[in-house]
N, C-alpha and C positions, 0 to 999 in steps of 0.2 A: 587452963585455956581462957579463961574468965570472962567475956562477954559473947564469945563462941564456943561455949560448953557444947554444943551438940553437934558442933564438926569432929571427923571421925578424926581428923590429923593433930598430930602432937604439934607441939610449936615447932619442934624441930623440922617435923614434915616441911611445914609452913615454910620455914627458913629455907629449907633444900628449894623448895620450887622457886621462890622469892631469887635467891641467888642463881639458879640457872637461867633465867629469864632476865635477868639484869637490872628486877625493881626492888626498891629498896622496902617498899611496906604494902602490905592491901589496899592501903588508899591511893597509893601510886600509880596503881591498878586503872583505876577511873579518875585518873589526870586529865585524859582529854575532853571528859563530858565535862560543859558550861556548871559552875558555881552553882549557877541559877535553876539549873535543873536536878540539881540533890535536893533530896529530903532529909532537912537537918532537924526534924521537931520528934516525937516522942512516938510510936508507934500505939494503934489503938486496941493492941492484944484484950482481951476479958482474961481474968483473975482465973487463975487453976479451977476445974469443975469435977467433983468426983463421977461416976461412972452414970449414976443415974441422972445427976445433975445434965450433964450434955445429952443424953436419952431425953429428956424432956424441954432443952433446950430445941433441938431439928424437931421432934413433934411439934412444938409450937411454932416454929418458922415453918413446917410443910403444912401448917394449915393455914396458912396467907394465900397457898395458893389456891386460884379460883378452880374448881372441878367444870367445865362446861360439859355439853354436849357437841363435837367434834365433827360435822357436817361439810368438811373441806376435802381436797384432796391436795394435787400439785406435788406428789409424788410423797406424799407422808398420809396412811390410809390405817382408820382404826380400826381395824380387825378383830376379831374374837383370838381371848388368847386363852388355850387350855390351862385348867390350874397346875395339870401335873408338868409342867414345862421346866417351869423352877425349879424343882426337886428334881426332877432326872438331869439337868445342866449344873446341879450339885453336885453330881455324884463323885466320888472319890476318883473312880477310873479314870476319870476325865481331867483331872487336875493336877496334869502331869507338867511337862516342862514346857513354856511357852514356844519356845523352836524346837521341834520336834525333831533332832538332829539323831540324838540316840534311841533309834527303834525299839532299843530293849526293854527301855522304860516309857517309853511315849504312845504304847498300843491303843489305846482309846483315843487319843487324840488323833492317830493317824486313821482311824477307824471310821471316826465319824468323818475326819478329811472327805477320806474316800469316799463315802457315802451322797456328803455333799455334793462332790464334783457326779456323782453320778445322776442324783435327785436334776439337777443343774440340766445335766447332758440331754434327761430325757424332754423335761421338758421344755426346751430349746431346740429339742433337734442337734442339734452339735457331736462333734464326736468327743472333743474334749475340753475339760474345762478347767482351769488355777482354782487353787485353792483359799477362793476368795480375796474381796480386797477391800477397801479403806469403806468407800460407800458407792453409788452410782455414778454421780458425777466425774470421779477421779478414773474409776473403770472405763468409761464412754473415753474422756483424754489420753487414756493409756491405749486405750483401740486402735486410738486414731494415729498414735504413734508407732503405737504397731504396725497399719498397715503401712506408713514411708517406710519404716524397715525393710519388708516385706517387696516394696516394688523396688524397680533399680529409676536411677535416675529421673522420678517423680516428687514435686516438693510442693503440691498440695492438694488439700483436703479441703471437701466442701462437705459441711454440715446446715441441716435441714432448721430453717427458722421459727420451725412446730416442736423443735426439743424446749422442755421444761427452762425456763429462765438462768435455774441454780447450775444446770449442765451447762448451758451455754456459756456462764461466767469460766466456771472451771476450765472448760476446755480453753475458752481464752487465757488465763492465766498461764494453761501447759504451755500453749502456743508463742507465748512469748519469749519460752525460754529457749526455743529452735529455729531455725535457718528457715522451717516451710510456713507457706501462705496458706491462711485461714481464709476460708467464705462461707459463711452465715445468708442464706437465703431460702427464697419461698420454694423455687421449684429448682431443685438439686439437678436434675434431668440435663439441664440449660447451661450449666457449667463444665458439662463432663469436655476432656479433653486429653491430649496425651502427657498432660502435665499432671495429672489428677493422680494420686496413688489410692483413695480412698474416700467413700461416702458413705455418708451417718446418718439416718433418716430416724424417727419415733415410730412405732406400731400405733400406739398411742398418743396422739398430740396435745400440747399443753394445757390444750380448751377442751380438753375430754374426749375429741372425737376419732374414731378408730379409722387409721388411713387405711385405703385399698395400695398397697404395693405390688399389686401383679404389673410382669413387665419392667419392673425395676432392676433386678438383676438380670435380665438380659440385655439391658442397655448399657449398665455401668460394667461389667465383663467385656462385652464387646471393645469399648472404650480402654478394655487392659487394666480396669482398679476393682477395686475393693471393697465389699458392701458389707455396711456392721449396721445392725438393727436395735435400736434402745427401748424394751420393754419392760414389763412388769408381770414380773414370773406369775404371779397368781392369777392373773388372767388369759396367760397360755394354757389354764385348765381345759376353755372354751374358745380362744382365739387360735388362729394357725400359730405356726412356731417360725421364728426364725428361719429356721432349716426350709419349712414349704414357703415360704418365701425366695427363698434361693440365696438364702444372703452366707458370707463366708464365715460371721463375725456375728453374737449375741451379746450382748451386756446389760444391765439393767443394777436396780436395786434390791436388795432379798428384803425391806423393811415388811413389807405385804406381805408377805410368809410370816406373820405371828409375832413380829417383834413391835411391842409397847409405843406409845407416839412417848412416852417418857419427854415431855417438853422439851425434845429435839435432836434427841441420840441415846443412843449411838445405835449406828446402822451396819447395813453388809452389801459391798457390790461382788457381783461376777462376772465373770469375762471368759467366753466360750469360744469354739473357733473349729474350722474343719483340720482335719488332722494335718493336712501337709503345710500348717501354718503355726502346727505344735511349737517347733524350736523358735519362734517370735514372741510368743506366749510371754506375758510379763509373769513376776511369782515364783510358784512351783509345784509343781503334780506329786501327790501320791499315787501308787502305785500297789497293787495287790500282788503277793509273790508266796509263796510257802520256806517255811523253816525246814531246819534241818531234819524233823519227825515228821515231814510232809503235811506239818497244821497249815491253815492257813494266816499271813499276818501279812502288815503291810510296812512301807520303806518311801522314803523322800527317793520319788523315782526319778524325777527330773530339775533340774537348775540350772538356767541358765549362768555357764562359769563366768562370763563375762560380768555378772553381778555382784564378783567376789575378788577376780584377779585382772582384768580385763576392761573397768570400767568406762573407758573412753568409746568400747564396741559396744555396749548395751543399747538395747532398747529402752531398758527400764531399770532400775536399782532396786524395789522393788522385791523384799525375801520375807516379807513376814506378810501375816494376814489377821482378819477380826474373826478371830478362831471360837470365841465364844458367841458371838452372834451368828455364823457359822452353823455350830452347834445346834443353838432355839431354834434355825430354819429347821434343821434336817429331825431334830424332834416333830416338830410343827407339820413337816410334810409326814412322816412317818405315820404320826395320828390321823392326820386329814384323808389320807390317802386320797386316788383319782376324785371317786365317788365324792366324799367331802369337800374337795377346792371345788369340784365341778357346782354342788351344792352352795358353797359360799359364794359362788359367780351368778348363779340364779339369784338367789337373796338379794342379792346387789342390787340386780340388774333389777328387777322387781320393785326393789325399793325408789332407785333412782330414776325410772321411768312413771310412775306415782307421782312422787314430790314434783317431778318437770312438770307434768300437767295441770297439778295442782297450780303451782305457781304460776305458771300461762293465762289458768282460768280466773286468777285475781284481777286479770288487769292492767299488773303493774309490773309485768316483763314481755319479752319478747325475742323471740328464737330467731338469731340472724345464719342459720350454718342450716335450713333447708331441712332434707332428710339425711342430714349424714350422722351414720350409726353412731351410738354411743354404751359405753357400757353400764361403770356405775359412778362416773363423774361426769359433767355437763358443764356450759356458761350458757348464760341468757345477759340479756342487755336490761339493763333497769330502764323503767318508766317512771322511778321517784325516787324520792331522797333518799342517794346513799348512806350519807352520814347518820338520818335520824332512823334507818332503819336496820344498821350495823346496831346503831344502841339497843335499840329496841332485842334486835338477839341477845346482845349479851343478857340486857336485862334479864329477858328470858332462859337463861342457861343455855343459850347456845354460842357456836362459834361456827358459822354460816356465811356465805355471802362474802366471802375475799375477794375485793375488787383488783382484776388484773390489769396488765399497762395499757389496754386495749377499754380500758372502761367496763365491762363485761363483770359481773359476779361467777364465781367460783361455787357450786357444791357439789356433794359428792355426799353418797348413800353406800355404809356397807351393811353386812348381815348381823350387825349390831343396832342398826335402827328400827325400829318395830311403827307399827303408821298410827299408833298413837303422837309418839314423841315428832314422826311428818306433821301428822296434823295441828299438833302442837303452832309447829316453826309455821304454816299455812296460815293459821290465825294469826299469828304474830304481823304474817305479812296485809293479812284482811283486813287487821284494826290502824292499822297506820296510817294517818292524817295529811 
């Protein structure tokens, strides 16, 4: 093969494809990208490295990276993660086949499926739920397209201008690839109409603060659509759910259920829904059923077929899911249980209402949002130097104070900050000039 030793195809392979397709060589291939844009110089590979050699190469690169203290939210929250997490998302039984198609070999995967979607169900309120998806943002778009599914001759959707920044991009993205009209605004209420098939509001809003939604589902039903709720599962420990909301439709991110901020992924969305909205459901549902010995086991109980022969009728395409993050949630809730999340929602909440007033009583912020509640993330408005005071955290080991498009600093307190490490970040803000 001699400069493609590590392609799997013989020449000949090479030859067969070349000649059905009607090109004469692999470079022929990228004939019509410009001269100018190939890379004709030498590639910058490093020289073969035995085994330990590359082991001590990533240790040396993973320690460029800075370790901070993580005082932010905006929907990536550092959580206490059990150590035994990793070792049971090891385990053999679980490292079955990625599509769990063949039940006979796939029992732990489909095992914990099901568990998740139930962990999911209860705390949401919902009756059912998919078996996870990409992350938050793509689930919240996939809601959304759900509900036009779901209504008849309705082509748009109005979402709440209090969803997190990163959802609002995505869902614009999905939107562009469809016939219906997006609306991004402040009061969803104001748009309803008989052209609406669905509305998307946060429990939680971007700046921290916990909306009252009573009353919203009985406006947006009235109105004939569809109401999907975007929260943050581990705060439904102490918040209403979805479901007493009255909404038809839950989604969120599972990152807060235990999973690492790992410098930026990977994460787990879910996507809930009242049953008689099951067959819209993007995914697919496990199901619990018994064997021929009357054990108990489980089976890929639903698909939408349209996702496989059909696809012009889908809602969504849409058949695999983040099955191992998946997984760490339903470890994560297993260990926590009630008592525990409820636990880490006090902690928070403790901590984050602490650091607020501390920071108020320097001086140099100020609370523009009155008394509306909040949990264990917040904004305040600076009354001084953004810039020299972002430095001044880092300095300090933190990572604090994310200034949002509204001007406003971002923090967030979980049950990992202790009020030393608050007091800490307080000083930091005292001593600044």
């Amino acid at each position: 093969m001699g400069t493609f030793a590590y392609f799997p195809q013989t020449v000949e392979d090479i030859r067969a494809m070349l000649d059905r397709i009607g090109v004469a060589s692999l470079d022929d291939l990228y004939s019509d990208v410009p001269d100018d844009f190939k890379y004709k110089g030498e590639y910058d590979l490093p020289s073969a490295m035995s085994e330990q050699e590359v082991r001590d190469f990533f240790e040396n690169l993973g320690r460029k990276n800075v370790q901070l203290k993580v005082l932010v939210g905006q929907g990536a929250y550092d959580h206490y993660v059990p150590a035994v997490i990793p070792y049971i998302t090891s385990r053999s039984e679980f490292l079955t086949s990625y599509t769990p198609y063949q039940s006979e070999i796939s029992q732990g995967t489909l095992r914990y499926i099901f568990e998740w979607q139930s962990m999911i169900c209860r705390l949401t309120g919902m009756d059912v739920s998919n078996a996870s998806m990409y992350d938050g943002p793509t689930a919240a778009a996939e809601a959304l397209r759900m509900m036009l599914a779901s209504t008849r001759k309705r082509n748009k959707v109005v979402v709440s201008a209090g969803l997190l920044p990163c959802v609002q991009k995505v869902i614009a993205t999905y939107m562009k690839c469809t016939d219906a009209q997006l609306v991004v605004t402040k009061d969803v209420l104001a748009e309803l109409g008989d052209d609406v098939a669905g509305v998307l509001v946060p429990e939680i809003g971007k700046l921290g603060r916990i909306n009252d939604l009573t009353g919203y589902a009985e406006k947006i039903h009235e109105a004939g659509a569809l109401m999907a709720v975007y929260c943050d599962p581990s705060t439904l420990a102490v918040l209403k759910s979805p479901a007493e909301w009255g909404a038809d439709i839950a989604v969120g991110d599972g990152q807060s259920l235990g999973i690492p901020l790992n410098y930026g992924g990977p994460y787990v969305g879910f996507l809930a829904c009242r049953t008689d909205l099951m067959r819209k459901l993007p995914g697919r549902i496990v199901g619990q059923t018994v064997d021929a010995d009357g054990k108990r086991c489980f089976v890929l109980t639903l698909q939408a077929r349209e996702q496989h022969i059909r696809r012009e009728k889908a809602t969504s395409n849409i058949c695999s899911n983040e099955s191992l993050m998946a997984l760490w949630c339903t470890v994560y809730l297993s260990l926590m249980g009630p008592e525990g999340l409820r636990k880490v929602n006090e902690l928070s909440a403790a901590g984050a209402h602490y650091l607020h007033d501390a920071l108020i009583a320097t001086g140099k912020f100020e609370d523009t949002h009155g008394d509306k509640p909040f949990l264990n993330e917040f904004t305040l408005k600076p009354l001084c130097d953004v810039e020299k005071l972002q430095k001044a955290f880092l300095a300090g080991g933190f990572f604090a104070g994310l200034q949002l498009e509204n001007g406003e600093l971002d923090f967030c307190v979980t049950e990992k900050h202790n009020k030393e490490e608050l007091d800490s970040l307080v000083k930091i803000v005292e001593g600044l000039k």
